[in-house]
C-alpha positions as CSV (number, residue, x, y, z in Angstrom):
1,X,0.0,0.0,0.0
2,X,1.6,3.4,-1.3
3,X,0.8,6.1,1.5
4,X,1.4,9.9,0.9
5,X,3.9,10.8,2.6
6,X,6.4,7.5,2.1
7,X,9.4,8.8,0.5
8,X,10.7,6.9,-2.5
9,X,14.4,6.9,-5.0
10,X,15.5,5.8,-8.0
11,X,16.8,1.8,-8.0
12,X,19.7,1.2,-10.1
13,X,17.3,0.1,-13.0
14,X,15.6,3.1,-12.5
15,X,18.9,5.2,-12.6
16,X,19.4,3.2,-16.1
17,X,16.9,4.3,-17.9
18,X,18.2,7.9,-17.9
19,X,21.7,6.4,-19.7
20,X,20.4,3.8,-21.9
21,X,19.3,6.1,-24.9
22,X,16.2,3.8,-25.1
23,X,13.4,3.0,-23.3
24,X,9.9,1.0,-23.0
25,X,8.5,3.0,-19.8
26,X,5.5,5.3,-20.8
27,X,4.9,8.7,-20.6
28,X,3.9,9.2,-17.3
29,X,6.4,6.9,-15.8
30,X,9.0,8.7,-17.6
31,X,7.7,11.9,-15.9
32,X,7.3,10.8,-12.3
33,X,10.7,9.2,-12.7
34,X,12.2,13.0,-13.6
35,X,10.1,14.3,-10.6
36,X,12.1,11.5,-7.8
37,X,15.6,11.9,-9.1
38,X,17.2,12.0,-5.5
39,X,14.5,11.1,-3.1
40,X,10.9,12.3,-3.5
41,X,7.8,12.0,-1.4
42,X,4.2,11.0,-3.3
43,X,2.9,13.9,-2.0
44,X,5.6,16.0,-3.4
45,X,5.7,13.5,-6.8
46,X,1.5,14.4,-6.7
47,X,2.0,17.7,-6.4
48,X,4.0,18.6,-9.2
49,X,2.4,15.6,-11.6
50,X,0.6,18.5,-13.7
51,X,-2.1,16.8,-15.6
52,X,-1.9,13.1,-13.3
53,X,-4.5,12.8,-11.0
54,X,-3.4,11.8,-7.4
55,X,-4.9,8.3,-7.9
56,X,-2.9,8.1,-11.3
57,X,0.2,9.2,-9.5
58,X,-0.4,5.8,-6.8
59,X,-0.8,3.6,-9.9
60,X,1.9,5.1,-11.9
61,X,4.9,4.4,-8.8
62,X,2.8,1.4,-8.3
63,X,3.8,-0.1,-11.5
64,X,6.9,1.5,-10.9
65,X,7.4,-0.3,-7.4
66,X,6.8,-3.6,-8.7
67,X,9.2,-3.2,-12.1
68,X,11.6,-2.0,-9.4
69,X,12.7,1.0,-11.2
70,X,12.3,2.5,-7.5
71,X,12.1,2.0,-4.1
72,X,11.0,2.6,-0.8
73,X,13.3,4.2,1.4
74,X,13.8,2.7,4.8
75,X,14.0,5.4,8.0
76,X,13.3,4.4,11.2
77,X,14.8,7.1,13.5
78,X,15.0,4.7,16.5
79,X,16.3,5.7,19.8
80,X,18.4,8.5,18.1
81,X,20.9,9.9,20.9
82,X,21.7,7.0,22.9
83,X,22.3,4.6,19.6
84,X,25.7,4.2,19.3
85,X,27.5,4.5,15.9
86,X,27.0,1.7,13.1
87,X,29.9,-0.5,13.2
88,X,30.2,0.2,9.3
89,X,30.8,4.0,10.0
90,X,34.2,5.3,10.2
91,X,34.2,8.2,8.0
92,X,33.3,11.9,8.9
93,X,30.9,14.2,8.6
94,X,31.7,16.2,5.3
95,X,32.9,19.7,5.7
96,X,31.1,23.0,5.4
97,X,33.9,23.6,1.7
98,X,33.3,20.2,0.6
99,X,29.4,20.3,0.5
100,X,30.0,23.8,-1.4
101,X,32.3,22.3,-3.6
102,X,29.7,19.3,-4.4
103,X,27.0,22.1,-4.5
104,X,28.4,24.4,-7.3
105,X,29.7,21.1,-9.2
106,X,25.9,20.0,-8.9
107,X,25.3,24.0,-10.2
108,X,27.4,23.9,-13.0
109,X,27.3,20.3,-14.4
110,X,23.1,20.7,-14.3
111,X,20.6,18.0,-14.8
112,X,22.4,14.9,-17.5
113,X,19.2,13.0,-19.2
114,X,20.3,11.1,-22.2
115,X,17.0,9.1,-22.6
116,X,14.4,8.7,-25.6
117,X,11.4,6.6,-26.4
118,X,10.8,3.9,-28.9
119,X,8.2,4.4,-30.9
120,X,4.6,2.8,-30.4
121,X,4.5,1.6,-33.3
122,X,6.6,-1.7,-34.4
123,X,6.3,-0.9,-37.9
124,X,10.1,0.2,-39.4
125,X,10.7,2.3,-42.1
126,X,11.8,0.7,-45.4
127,X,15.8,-0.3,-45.6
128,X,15.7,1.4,-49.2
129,X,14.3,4.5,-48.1
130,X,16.4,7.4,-46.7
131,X,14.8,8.9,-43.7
132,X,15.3,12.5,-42.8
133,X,16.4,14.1,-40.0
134,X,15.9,18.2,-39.2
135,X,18.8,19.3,-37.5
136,X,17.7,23.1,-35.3
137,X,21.1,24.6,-33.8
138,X,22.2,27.7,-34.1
139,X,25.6,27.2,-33.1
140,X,26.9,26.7,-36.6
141,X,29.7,24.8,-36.3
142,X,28.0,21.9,-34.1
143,X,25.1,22.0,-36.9
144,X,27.3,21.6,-39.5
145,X,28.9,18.5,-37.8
146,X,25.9,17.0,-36.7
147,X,24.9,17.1,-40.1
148,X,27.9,15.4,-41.6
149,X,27.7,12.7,-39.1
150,X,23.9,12.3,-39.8
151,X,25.1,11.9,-43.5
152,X,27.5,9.2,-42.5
153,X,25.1,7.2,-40.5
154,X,23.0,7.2,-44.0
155,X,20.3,9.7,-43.2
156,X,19.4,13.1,-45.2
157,X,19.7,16.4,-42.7
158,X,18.8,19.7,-42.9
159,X,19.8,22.5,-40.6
160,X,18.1,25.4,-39.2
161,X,19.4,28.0,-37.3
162,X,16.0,30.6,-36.3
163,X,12.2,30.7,-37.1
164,X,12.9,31.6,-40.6
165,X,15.1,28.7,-41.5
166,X,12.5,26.2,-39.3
167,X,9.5,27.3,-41.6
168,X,11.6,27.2,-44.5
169,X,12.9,23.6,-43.9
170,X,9.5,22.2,-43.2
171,X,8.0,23.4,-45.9
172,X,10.9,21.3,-48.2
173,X,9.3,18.5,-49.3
174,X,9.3,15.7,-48.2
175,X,8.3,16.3,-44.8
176,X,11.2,15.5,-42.1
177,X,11.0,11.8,-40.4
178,X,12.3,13.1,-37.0
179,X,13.5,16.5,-35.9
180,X,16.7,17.7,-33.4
181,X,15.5,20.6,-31.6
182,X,17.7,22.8,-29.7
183,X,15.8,25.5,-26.9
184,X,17.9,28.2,-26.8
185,X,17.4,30.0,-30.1
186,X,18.2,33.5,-31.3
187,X,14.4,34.9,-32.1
188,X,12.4,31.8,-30.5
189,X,13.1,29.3,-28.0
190,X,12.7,25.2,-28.7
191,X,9.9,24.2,-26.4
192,X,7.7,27.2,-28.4
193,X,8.5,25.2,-31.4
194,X,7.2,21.8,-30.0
195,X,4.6,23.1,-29.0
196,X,3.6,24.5,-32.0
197,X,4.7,21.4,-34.0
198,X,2.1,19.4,-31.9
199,X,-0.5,21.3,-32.4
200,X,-0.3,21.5,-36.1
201,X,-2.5,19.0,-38.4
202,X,0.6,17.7,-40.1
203,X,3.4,18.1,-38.1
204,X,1.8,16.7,-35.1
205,X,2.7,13.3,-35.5
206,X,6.9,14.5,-36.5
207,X,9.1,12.5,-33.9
208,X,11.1,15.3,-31.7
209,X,14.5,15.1,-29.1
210,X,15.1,18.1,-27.6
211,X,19.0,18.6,-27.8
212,X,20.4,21.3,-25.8
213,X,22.2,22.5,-23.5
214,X,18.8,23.4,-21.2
215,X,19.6,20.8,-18.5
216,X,17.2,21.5,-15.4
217,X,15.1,19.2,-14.1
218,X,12.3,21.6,-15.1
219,X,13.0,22.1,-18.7
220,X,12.8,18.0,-19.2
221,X,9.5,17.6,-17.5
222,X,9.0,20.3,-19.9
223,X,9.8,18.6,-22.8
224,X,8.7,15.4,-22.2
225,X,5.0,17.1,-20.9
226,X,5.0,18.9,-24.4
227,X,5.8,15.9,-26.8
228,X,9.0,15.6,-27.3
229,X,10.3,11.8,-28.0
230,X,13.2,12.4,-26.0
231,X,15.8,14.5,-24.1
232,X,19.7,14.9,-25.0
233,X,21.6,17.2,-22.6
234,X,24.7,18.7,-24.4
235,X,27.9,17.8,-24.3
236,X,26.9,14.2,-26.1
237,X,29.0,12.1,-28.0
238,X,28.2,10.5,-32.0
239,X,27.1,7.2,-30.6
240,X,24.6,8.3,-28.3
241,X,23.3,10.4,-30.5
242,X,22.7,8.1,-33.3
243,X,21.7,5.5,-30.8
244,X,18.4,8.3,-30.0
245,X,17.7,8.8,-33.6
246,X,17.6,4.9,-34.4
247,X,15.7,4.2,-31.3
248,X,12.6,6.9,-32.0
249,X,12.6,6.1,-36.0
250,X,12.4,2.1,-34.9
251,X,15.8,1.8,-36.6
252,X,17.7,-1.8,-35.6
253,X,21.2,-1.0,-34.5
254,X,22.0,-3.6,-37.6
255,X,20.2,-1.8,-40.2
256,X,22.5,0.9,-40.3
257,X,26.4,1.7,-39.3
258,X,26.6,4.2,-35.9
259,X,30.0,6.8,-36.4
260,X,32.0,6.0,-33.4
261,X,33.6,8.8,-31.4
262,X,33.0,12.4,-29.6
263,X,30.1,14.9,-31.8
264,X,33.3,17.2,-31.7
265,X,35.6,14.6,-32.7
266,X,33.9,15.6,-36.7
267,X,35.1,19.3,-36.3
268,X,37.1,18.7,-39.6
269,X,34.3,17.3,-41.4
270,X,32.7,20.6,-41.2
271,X,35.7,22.9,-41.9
272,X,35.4,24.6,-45.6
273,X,37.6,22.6,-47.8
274,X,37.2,19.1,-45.2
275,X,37.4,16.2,-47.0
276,X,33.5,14.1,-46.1
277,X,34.8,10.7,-45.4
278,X,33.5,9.3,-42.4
279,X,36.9,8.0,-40.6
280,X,36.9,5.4,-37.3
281,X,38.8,7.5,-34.4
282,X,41.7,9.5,-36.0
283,X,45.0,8.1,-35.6
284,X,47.4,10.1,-33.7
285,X,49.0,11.4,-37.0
286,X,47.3,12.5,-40.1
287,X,46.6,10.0,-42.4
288,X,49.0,10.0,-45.5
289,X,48.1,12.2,-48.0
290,X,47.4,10.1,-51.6
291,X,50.0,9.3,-53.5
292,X,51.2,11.4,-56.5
293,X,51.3,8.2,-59.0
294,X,47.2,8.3,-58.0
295,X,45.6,9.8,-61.1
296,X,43.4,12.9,-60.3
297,X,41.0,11.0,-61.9
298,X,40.5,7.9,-59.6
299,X,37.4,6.9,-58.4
300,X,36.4,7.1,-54.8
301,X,36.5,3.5,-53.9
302,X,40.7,4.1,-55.2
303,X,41.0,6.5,-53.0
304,X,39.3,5.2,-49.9
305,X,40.9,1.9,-50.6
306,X,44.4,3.8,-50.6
307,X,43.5,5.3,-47.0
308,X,42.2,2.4,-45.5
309,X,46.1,0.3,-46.4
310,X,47.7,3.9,-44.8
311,X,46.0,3.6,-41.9
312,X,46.3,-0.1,-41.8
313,X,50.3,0.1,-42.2
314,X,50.0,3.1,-39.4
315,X,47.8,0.3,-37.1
316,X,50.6,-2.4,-37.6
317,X,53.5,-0.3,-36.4
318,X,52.2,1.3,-33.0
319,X,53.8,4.2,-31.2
320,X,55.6,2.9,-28.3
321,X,53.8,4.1,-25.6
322,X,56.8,6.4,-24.0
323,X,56.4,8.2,-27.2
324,X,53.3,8.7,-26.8
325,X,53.3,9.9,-23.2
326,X,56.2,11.9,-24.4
327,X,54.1,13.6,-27.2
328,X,51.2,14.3,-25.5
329,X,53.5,16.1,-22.5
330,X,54.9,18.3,-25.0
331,X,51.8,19.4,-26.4
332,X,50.6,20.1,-23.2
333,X,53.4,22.0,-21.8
334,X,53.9,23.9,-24.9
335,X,49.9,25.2,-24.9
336,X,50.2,25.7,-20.9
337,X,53.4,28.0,-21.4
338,X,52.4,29.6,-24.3
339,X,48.7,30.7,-22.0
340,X,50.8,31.3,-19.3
341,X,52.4,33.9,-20.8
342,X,49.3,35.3,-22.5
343,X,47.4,35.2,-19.2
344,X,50.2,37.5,-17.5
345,X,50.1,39.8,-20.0
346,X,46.4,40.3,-19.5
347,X,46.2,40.3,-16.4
348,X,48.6,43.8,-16.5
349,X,46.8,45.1,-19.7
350,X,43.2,44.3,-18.7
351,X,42.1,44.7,-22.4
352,X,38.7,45.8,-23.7
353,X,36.7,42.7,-24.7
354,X,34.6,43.2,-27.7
355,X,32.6,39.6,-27.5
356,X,28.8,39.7,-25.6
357,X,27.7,37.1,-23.8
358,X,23.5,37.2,-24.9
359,X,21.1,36.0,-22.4
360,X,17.8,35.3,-23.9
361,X,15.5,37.6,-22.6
362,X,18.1,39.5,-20.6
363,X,20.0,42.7,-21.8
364,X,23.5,41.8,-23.1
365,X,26.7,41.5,-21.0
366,X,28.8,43.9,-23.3
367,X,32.1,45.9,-22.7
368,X,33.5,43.3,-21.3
369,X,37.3,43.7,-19.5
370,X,39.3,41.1,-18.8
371,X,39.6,41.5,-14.9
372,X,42.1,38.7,-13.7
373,X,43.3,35.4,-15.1
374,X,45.0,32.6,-13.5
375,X,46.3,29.2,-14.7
376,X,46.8,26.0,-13.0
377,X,49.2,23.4,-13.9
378,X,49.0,19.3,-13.0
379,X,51.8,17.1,-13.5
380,X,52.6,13.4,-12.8
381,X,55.7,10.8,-12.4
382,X,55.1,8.4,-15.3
383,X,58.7,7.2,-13.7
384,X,61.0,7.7,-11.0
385,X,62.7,10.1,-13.3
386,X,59.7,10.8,-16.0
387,X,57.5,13.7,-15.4
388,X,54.8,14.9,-17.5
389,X,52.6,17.8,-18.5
390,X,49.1,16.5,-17.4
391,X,46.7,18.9,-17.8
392,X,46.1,22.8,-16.8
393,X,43.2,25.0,-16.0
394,X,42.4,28.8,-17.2
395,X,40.4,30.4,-15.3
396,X,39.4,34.2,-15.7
397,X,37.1,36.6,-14.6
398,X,35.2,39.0,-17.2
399,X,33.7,42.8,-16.0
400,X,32.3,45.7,-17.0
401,X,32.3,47.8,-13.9
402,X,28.0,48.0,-13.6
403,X,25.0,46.0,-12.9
404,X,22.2,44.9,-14.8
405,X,18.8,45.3,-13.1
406,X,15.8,42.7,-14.1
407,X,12.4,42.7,-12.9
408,X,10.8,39.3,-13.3
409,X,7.0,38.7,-12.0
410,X,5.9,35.2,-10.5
411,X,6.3,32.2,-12.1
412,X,9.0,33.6,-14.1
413,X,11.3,35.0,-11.8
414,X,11.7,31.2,-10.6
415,X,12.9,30.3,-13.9
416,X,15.1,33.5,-14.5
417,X,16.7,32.7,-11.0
418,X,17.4,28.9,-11.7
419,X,18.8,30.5,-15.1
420,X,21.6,32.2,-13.4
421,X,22.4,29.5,-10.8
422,X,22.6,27.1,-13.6
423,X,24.8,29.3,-15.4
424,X,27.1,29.8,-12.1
425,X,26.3,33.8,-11.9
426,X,26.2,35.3,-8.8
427,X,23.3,37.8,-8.0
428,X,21.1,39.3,-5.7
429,X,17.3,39.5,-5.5
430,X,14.6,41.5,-3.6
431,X,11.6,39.5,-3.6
432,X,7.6,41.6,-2.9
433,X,4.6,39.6,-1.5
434,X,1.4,40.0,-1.8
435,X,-1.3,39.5,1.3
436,X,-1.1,35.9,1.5
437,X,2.8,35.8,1.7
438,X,3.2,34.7,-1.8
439,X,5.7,36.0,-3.9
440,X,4.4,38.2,-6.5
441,X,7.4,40.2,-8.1
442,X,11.2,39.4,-7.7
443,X,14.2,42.4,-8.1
444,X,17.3,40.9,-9.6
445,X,20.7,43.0,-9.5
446,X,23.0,41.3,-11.6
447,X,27.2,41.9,-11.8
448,X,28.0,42.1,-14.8
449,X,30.7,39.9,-14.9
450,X,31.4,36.2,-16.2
451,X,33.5,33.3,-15.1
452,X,35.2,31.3,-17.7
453,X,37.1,28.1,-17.9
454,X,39.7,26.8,-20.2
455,X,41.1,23.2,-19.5
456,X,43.7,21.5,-21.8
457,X,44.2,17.6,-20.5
458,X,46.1,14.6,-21.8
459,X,45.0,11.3,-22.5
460,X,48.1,9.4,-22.2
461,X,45.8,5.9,-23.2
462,X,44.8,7.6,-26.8
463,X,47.5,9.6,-27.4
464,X,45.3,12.7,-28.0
465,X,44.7,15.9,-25.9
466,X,41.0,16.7,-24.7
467,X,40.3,20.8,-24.6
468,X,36.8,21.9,-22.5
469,X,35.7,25.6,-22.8
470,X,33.1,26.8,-19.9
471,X,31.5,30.2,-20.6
472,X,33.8,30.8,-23.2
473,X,31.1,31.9,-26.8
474,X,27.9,32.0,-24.6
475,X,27.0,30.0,-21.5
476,X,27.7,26.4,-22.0
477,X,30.7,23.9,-21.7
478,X,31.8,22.6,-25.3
479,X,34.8,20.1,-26.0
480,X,37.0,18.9,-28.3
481,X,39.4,16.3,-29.1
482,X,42.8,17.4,-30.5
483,X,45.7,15.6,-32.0
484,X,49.2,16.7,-30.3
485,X,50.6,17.9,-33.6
486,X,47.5,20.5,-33.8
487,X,49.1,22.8,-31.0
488,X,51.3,25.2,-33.1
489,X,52.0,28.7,-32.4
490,X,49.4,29.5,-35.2
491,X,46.6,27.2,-33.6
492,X,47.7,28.6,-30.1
493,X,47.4,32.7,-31.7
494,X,44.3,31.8,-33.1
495,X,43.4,30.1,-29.5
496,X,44.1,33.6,-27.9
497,X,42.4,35.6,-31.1
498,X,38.7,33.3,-29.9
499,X,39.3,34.4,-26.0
500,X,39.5,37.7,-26.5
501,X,36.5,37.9,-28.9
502,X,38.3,38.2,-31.8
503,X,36.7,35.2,-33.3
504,X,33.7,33.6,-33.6
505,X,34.6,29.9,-33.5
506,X,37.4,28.0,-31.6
507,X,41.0,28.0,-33.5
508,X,40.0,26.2,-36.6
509,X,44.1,25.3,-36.8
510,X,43.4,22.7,-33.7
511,X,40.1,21.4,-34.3
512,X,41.2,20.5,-37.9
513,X,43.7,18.5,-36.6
514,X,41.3,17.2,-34.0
């Protein structure tokens, strides 16, 4: 018998279905499954069900009780001061600076849901038809490489980056067989285009997975509550990806071949000029270029043939792995001193920073100044005698000597505030009540300054180097994987060029060599 006020978690199985890409749950257990992450009461879980009635809400964790995809959890206070301690217990209680580091980890990393629906239907689409996939992302350069790995997995994309481009690639003929959908757009936001899909007579039925980089716990019951198939929290990687779009088009993994790797491992494929030939994970050097006894005119099969025997020959003869280590080291070191140098520099200029950082819906963070920088180096003994470059950490601090002031009424100055802790900005807020002590209109003074992150680390096991970027081009954390040989003194100068807003896009001169 489910009472009200039991309190119930996620079971391992239940904790599974949010990393499995795939899953056979319904609707509703989907939801109330998003509403106990961490431990939930049923009166809490009824609550906040929306459109479940209580008594739907008892059958729902019912069948959810019984599948075990949760649990009942246990508390019986007992005889609570003059227990003595479980034999089991010999740790400590957790310091005040070790909760707040798990806090703003928990603040920054946001809600990770990698989970999608199969289809209702066990009907699959023809193995000689192409299906279609609608890419919407406005970040250009993840668009573009989505859509070259969606064309190497056999599919036909198209790419939207605002409404304009949405109306215009629905009304292409024929209509799209399942559509990507990022939130945060430039002149609309995702969910408004769900909902709108859903409600339209032939779009309606249009297979959606939000992607994007939205990642509270809200903005999926959101989703999921408004349609959408499924719910893919950036950063991803290819297999995951194609693993959603299979899974919601009825696809078998057999009836088509996934591309392996990172989404950012692709960056070259969407570089003017790239050459489009899906590749298993780069080697640690470039591929051989063709030989010049290779006519100009030889077919593709030639040429793919002639790269398949170069990286065959580069398979048979491994790096030994103290060159490796010994590679990746120098690469490291080499970027961390070159930033190093940079960052001291800055930090006595405190140069003008042209880039914005937009909030939608908020007044831009312009005039930017750098205001301080400071890098952190890791090494480690491979050997007695053997140390190498690790990884290291940029961190810096972005002002313009004001605030910005937002008024936001209730509900939304929830959302607005949830915004900024998601996005790690600090604040402060005057909230006004009305008679009953609810709160009916919230002040928000914001600093206008942003944090940022750079972090360049070594994977000693590949051979390649993996570079994150927090805050750096809008809010977000992106990543890419690098080859050794990409960090130059041109890549690292065009590095620099993309922190101080010089640039749009990362250095193309790494992630070509990525």
């Amino acid at each position: 018998m489910i009472n009200s006020e039991d309190v119930y978690f996620l079971t391992p199985l239940g904790q599974s279905e949010f990393a499995a890409t795939g899953t056979s749950l319904s609707r509703s257990e989907l939801e109330l499954l998003v509403l106990i992450d961490g431990k939930a009461a049923v009166s809490q879980v009824q609550a906040s069900a929306g459109h479940l009635a209580p008594s739907e809400v008892i059958e729902v964790l019912d069948k959810l009780l019984r599948s075990e995809h949760i649990a009942l959890q246990e508390f019986d206070v007992g005889d609570l001061f003059d227990a003595s301690a479980p034999g089991e217990w010999k740790g400590e209680m957790p310091s005040d600076s070790t909760i707040a580091r798990g806090v703003s980890t928990l603040q920054q990393d946001g809600y990770i849901v990698r989970i999608v629906r199969r289809p209702p239907s066990e009907t699959k689409p023809a193995r000689d038809k192409k299906l279609t996939v609608m890419v919407v992302e406005d970040e250009q350069q993840l668009a573009q490489n989505m859509r070259k790995v969606l064309g190497f997995a056999g599919f036909v994309a198209r790419v939207a980056a605002n409404r304009e481009q949405i109306v215009a690639a629905l009304r292409q003929p024929p209509l799209p067989d399942l559509v990507l959908l990022d939130v945060m757009l430039p002149d609309t936001d995702g969910f408004n285009v769900l909902a709108r899909m859903r409600q339209h007579p032939l779009l309606g039925k249009v297979p959606v997975i939000m992607v994007t980089g939205t990642a509270t716990r809200e903005a999926v019951l959101k989703g999921l509550l408004g349609g959408a198939n499924g719910y893919i929290t950036k950063p991803f990687q290819i297999d995951v990806l194609l693993k959603a779009v299979k899974t919601v088009l009825g696809i078998e993994a057999s009836d088509q071949e996934a591309v392996p790797g990172s989404i950012l491992n692709a960056a070259e494929s969407a570089l003017p000029g790239a050459e489009a030939i899906p590749a298993a994970h780069p080697a640690a050097t470039p591929v051989a270029p063709a030989s010049p006894s290779t006519p100009q005119g030889s077919s593709r099969l030639a040429q793919l043939k002639q790269l398949a025997q170069a990286k065959q020959t580069q398979q048979q003869k491994p790096d030994a792995q103290p060159e490796i280590d010994a590679r990746v080291s120098r690469a490291v070191e080499k970027a961390y001193r070159y930033l190093k140098e940079f960052t001291d520099q800055l930090n006595i200029l405190k140069p003008a920073y042209p880039k914005e950082y937009a909030i939608v819906g908020m007044p831009n963070f312009d005039g930017l100044i750098w205001d301080q920088g400071k890098i952190d180096l890791l090494t480690r003994e491979s050997t007695p005698t053997t140390k190498l470059f690790d990884r290291f950490t940029l961190e810096f601090r972005l002002s313009a000597g004001r605030q910005l002031r937002v008024v936001r009424d209730s509900p939304e100055h929830e959302k607005l505030k949830q915004m900024l802790l998601d996005n790690n900005i600090a604040y402060s807020s005057n909230e006004e009540r009305n008679e009953r002590g609810k709160v009916a209109r919230a002040s928000f003074v914001i600093p206008c300054e942003v944090k940022a992150v750079l972090q360049l680390a070594g994977n000693f096991k590949t051979g390649k180097l993996l570079l994150r970027t927090r805050n750096v081009e809008r809010f977000g954390l992106m990543e890419y994987v690098v080859a050794p040989e990409a960090i130059t003194d041109e890549s690292l100068d065009e590095l620099t060029g993309f922190i101080l807003g010089e640039s749009t896009r990362i250095g193309p001169l790494l992630v070509i060599n990525a």
